[in-house]
N, C-alpha and C positions, 0 to 999 in steps of 0.2 A: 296233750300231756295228761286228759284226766283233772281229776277235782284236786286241787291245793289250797291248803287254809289262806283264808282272804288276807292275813299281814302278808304272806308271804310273796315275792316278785320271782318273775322270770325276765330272764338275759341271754343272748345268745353269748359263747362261747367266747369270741373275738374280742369282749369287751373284758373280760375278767382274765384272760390268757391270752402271751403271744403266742403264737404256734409256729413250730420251728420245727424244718423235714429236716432226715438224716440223708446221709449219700453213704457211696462205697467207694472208698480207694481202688486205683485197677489191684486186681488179684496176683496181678507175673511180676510185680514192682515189689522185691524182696523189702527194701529201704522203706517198704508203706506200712509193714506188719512186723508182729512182736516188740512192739513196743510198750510206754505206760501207759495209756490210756483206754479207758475201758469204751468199747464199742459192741453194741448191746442190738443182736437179732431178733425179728419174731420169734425165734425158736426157742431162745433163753426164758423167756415175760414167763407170767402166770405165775402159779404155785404161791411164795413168800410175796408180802405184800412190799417188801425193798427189793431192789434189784443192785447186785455189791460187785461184782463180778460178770468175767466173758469169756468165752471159749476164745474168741480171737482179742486180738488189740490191738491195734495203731499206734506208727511211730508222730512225731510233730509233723514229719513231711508228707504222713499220709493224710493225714485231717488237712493238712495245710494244698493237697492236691486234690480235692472233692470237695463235693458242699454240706460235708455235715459240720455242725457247732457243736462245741461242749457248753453243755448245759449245767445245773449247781445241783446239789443236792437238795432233795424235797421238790424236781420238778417232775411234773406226773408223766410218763410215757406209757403211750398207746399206741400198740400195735393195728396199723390201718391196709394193712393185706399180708394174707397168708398168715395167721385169720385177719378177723377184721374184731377188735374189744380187747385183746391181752390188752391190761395194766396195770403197772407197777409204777414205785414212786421210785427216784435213783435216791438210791443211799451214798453215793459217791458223786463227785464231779465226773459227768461221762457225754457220750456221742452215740447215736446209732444210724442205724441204717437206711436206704430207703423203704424199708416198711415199718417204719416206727415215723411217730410225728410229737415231738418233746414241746407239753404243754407247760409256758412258764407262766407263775402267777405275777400278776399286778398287783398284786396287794387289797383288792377290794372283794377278794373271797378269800376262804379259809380250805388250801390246796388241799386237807386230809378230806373233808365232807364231799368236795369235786371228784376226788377219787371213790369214797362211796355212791357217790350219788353216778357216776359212771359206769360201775359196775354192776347195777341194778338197769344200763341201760345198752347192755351189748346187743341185745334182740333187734333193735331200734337202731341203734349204731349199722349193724349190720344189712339192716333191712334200705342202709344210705348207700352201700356200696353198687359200684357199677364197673363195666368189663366186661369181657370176651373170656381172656384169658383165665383172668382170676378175679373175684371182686377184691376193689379197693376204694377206700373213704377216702375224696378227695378235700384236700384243705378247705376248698371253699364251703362243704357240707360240713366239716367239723368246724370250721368258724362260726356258719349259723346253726348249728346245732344248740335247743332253745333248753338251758339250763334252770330247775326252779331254786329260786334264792330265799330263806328266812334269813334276819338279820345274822348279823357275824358273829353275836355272842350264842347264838341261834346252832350256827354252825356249828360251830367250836364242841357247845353239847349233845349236838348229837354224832359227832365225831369221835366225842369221848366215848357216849355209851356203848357203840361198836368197836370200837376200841377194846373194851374192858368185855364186851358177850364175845367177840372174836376170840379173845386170849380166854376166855371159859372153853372153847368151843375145842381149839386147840388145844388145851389140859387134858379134856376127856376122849380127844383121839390119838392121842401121844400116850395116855394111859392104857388103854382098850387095844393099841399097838403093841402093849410089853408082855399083855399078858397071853 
């Protein structure tokens, strides 16, 4: 991991997040799509740090015929093939697919920092994937996947201050776009 201030702990993954894979409904089973529920591909991730919406969606009998769950709002999703590091946080109670793996918190991290602290770490992430076909992060590398922890009110602060240079950062490309 490199040097981290001496308060600070590392955890792997599994202890601070369940991790929970998506599935796909069969495709020819009209009854499984266009439904309410948002079902969230690698393709959609990136860009906004929420993810609110899906090109596709499930009915109850298609979630209820595969093994994806719906997961809550504020749980972090990462995309783990095709690529391997899109993440977003769902802004909605949602499901996705087999290449996405929805990290739910335990309560002993602070999920917005995990998702910083993620994103700083796709190089790495990636560098776990394995395959033939395509690389893909298998659960059990993203469960020990070794996270560095300061305490929670730790967290929280530096959660905020990217929080608040992220939304600067955004201002001045939103402006520099008008003109």
């Amino acid at each position: 991991i490199g040097e981290i201030p001496a308060d600070w702990g590392t955890r792997k993954i599994k202890y601070d997040f369940r991790v929970i894979n998506g599935s796909t409904p069969k495709s020819n089973e009209e009854k499984y799509w266009n439904g309410n529920i948002v079902w969230i591909t690698p393709s959609e991730m990136g860009g906004n740090e929420r993810i609110f919406h899906s090109t596709k969606t499930i009915t109850d009998e298609g979630l209820h015929s595969c093994g994806t769950t719906i997961v809550s709002k504020n749980t972090l999703i990462l995309s783990t093939r095709a690529p391997i590091g899109k993440i977003n946080i769902a802004g909605v109670d949602l499901c996705t697919n087999q290449g996405c793996k929805s990290l739910v918190c335990k309560g002993t991290v602070y999920y917005k920092y995990t998702y910083y602290y993620l994103l700083t770490q796709i190089e790495t992430l990636n560098m776990l994937g394995r395959g033939t076909t395509f690389f893909e992060l298998s659960t059990f590398d993203l469960h020990n996947f070794v996270e560095c922890i300061p305490t929670y009110n730790e967290q929280q602060r530096i959660a905020a201050y990217l929080d608040a240079r992220c939304a600067k950062i955004d201002t001045l490309i939103s402006q520099e776009q008008v003109v």
